[in-house]
C-alpha positions as CSV (number, residue, x, y, z in Angstrom):
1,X,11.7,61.3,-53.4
2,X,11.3,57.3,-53.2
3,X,13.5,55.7,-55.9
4,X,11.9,54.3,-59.0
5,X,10.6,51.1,-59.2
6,X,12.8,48.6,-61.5
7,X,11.5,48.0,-64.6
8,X,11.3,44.0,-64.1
9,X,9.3,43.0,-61.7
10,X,11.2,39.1,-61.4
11,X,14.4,39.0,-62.5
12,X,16.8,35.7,-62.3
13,X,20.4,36.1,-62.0
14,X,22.7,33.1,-63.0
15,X,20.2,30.5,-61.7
16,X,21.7,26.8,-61.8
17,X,18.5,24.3,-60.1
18,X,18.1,20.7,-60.5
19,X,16.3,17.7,-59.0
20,X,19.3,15.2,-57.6
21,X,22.3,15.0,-60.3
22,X,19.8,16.0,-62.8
23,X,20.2,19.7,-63.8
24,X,17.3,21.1,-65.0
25,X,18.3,25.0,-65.3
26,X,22.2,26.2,-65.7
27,X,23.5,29.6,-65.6
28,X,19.8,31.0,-66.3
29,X,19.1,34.6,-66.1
30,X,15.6,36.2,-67.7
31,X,13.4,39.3,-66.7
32,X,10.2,39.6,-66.3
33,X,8.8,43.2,-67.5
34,X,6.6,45.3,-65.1
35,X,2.8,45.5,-66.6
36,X,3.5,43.1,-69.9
37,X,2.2,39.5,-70.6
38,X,5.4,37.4,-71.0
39,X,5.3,33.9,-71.9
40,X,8.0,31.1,-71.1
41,X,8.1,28.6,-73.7
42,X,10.1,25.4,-74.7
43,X,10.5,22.2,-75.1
44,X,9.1,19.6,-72.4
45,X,11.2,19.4,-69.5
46,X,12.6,22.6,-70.2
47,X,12.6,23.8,-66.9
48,X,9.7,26.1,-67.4
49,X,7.3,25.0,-64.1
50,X,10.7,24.9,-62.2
51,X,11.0,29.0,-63.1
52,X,7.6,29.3,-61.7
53,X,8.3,27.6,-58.5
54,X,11.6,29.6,-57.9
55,X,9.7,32.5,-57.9
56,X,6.9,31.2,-55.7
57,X,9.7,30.3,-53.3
58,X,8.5,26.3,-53.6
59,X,12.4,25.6,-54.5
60,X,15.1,27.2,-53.9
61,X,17.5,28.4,-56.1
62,X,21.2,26.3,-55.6
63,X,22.7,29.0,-57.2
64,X,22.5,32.7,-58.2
65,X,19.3,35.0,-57.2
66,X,15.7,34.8,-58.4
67,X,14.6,38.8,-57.4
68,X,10.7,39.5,-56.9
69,X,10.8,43.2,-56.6
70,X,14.5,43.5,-56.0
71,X,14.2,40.8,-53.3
72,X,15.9,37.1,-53.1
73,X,13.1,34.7,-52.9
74,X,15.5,32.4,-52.2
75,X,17.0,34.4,-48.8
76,X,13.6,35.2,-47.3
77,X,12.1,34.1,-44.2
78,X,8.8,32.3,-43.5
79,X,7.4,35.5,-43.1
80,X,8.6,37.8,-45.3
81,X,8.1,34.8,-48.1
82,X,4.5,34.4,-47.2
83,X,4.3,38.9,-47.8
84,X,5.7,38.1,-50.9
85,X,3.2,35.4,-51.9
86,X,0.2,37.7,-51.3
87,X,1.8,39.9,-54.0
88,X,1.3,37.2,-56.9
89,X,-1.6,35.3,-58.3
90,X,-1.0,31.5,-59.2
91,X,-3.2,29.5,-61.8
92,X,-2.4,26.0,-61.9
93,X,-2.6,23.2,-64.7
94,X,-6.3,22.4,-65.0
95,X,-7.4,24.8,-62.4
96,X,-6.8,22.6,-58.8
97,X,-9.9,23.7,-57.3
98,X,-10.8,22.5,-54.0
99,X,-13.1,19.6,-55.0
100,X,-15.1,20.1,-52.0
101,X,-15.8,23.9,-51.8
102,X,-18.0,25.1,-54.1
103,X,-17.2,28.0,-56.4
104,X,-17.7,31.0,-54.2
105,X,-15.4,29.1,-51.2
106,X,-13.2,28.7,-53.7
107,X,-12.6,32.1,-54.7
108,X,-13.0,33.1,-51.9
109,X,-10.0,31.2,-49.8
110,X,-7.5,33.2,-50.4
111,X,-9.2,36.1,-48.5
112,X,-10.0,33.8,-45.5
113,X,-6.3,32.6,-45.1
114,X,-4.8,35.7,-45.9
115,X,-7.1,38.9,-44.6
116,X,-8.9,39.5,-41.3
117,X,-11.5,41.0,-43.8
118,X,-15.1,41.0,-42.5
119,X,-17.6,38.4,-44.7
120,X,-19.7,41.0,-46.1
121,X,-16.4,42.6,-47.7
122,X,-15.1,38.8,-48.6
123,X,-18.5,38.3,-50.0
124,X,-18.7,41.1,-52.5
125,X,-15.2,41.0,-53.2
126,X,-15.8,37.5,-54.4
127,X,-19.1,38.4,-57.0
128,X,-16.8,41.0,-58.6
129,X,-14.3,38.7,-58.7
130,X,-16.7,36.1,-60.4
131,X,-18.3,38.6,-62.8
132,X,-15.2,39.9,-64.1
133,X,-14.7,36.1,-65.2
134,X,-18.8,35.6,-65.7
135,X,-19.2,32.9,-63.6
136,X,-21.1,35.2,-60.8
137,X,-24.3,32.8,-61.6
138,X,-22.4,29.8,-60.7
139,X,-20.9,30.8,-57.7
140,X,-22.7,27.9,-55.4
141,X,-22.0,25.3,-58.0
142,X,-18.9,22.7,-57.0
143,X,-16.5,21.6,-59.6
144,X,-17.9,18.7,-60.1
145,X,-21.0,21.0,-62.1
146,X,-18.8,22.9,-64.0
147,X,-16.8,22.7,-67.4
148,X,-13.1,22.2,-67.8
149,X,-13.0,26.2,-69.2
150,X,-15.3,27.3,-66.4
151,X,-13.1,25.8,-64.1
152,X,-9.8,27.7,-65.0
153,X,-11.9,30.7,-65.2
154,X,-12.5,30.1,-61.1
155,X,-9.0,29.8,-60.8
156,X,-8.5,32.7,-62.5
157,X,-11.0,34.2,-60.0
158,X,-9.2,33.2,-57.3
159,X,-5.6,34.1,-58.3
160,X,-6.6,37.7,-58.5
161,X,-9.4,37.7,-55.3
162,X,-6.1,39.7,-53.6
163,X,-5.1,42.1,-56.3
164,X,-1.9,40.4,-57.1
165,X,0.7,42.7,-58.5
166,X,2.2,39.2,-60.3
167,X,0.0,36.7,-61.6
168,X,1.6,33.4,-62.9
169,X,0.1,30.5,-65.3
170,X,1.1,27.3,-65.4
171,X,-0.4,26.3,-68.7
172,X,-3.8,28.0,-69.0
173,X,-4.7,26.5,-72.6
174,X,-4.3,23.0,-72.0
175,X,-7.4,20.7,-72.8
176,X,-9.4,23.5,-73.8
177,X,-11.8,23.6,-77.0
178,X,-11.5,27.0,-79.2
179,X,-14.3,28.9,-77.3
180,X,-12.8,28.7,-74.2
181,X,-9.0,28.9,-74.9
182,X,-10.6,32.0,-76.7
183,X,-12.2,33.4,-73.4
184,X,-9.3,32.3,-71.2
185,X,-6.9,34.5,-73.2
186,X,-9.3,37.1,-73.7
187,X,-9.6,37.2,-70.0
188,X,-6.0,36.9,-69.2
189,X,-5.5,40.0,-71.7
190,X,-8.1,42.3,-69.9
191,X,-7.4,41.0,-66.6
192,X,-3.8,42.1,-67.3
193,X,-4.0,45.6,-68.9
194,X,-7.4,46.6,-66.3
195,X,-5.3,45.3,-63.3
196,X,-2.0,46.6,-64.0
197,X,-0.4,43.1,-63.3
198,X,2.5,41.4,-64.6
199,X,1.7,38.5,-66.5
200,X,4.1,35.1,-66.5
201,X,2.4,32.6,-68.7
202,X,3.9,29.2,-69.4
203,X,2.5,27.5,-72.3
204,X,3.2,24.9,-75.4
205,X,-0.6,26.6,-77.3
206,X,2.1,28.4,-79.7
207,X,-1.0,30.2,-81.8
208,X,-2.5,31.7,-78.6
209,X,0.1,32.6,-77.0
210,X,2.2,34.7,-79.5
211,X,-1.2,36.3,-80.2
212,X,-1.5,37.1,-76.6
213,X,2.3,37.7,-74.9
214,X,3.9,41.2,-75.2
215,X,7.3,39.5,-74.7
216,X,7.9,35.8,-75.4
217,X,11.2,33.7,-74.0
218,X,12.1,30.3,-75.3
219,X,14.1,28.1,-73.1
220,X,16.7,25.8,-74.5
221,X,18.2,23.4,-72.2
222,X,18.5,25.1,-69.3
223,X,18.9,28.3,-70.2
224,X,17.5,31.1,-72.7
225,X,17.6,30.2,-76.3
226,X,15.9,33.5,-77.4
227,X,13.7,36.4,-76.3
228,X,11.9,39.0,-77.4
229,X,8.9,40.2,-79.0
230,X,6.2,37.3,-80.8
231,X,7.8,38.4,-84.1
232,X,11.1,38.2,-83.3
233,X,11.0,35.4,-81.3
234,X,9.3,33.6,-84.5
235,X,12.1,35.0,-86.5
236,X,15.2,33.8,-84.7
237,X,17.8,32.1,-86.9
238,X,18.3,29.5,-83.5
239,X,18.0,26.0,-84.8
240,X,16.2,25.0,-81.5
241,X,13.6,27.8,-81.7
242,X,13.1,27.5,-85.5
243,X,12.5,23.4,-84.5
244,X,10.3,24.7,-81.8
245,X,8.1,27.7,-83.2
246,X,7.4,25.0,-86.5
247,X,7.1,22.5,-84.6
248,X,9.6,20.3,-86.5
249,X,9.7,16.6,-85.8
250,X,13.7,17.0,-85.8
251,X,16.7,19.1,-85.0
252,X,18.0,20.2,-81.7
253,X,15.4,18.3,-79.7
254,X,16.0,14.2,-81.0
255,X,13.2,12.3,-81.5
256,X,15.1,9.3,-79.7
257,X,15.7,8.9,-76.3
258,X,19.1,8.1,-75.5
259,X,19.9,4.6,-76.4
260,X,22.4,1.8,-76.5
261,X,24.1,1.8,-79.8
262,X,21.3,0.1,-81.9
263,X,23.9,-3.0,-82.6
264,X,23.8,-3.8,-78.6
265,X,20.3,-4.5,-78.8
266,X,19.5,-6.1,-82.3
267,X,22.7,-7.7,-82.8
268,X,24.0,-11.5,-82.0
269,X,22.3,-12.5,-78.5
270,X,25.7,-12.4,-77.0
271,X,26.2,-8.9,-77.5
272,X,22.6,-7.8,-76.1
273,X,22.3,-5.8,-73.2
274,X,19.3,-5.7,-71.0
């Protein structure tokens, strides 16, 4: 009898990452539940996109372990990373279509890059694809022709064309009106519970999102500030995720950039610094 699969699909164990001397995520360890929608929220510059490209194996991790399945991203080999890749789904910030491919290509690159399938297979894969997002009628339209929504709804399209066990978002609401942030969560939902996937959904649209996430983590700086269901999350007695979830103008998270002290700069011109 094969062992049972873990209950988290990613898991990150004691994660410490930053960009030069500037850490960006310290001690960090979250899990990501099999079959749920789980949203990473926080502040800007949080660390959230950096999560998402641990996993992905973009970065690597300078410390700890960032598990997909119960394997280190950050110890795998070309070849083993690039297995791993065709086991998630990736929906980027405004969609990052191919501007000269038209919808169908689109969708339909993954499957080129990634199968030997034949293009009668590709091609029907790719209507259903389209349908399930109901864009099949605009599949030989280029980006140029379509609408900011119907855009992410491609991408969408094409982060599932390989029936991705994990698919990841990178702020799917962003810059869209309320029908279609209402038809891209919609879609996320279905695409989620008819697909068995495991959903990891970065976002600041704090209305859709808690409407939409089965389990919700807020990063504070650098690490996790509070988790658990919409509810609780909204609930927490944190001062950083009370600031965050009513989106408060102060607390935890300054309005003021650090500064010289304000005397250096308006005092006596002797005393100015540049």
């Amino acid at each position: 009898m094969e062992p049972a699969a873990p209950s988290s699909l990613v898991e990150l164990r004691r994660v410490s990452f930053g960009y030069g001397e500037r850490l960006i995520l310290r001690d960090l360890s979250l899990r990501v539940p099999r079959g749920k929608v789980t949203a990473l929220m926080g502040a800007s510059g949080g660390g959230k996109t950096t999560v998402l490209r641990l996993i992905g194996g973009q970065e690597r991790a300078q410390k700890g372990e960032v598990l997909f399945d119960g394997h280190d991203v950050g110890r795998m080999d070309r070849r083993d990373l690039y297995q791993a890749r065709r086991r998630m789904g990736m929906l980027f910030q405004f969609g990052a279509l191919f501007t000269d491919q038209n919808v169908f290509e689109n969708v339909a690159f993954p499957l080129r890059e990634h199968t030997d399938l034949p293009d009668e297979l590709i091609r029907d894969i790719v209507l259903m694809k389209l349908h399930a997002v109901g864009l099949r009628g605009a599949r030989d339209l280029m980006p140029s022709q379509i609408s900011g929504g119907m855009a992410r709804r491609v991408a969408l399209a094409r982060a599932v064309a390989l029936d991705p066990e994990l698919v990841m978002y990178d702020e799917p609401f962003s810059g869209l009106d309320p029908i279609s942030l209402g038809t891209s969560s919609q879609l996320i939902r279905q695409l989620n519970d008819a697909m068995g996937l495991t959903t990891l959904l970065v976002s600041h649209d704090l209305e859709a999102t808690f409407a939409l996430a089965d389990h919700v983590i807020i990063l504070g700086p650098g690490t996790v500030a509070a988790e658990g269901t919409p509810d609780e999350v909204r609930n927490s007695p944190d001062p950083l995720v009370h600031q965050f979830v009513n989106a408060l103008p102060s607390g935890p998270v300054p309005f003021h950039y650090p500064a010289p002290n304000i005397e250096e700069d308006f005092g006596p011109p002797q005393g100015r610094v540049r």
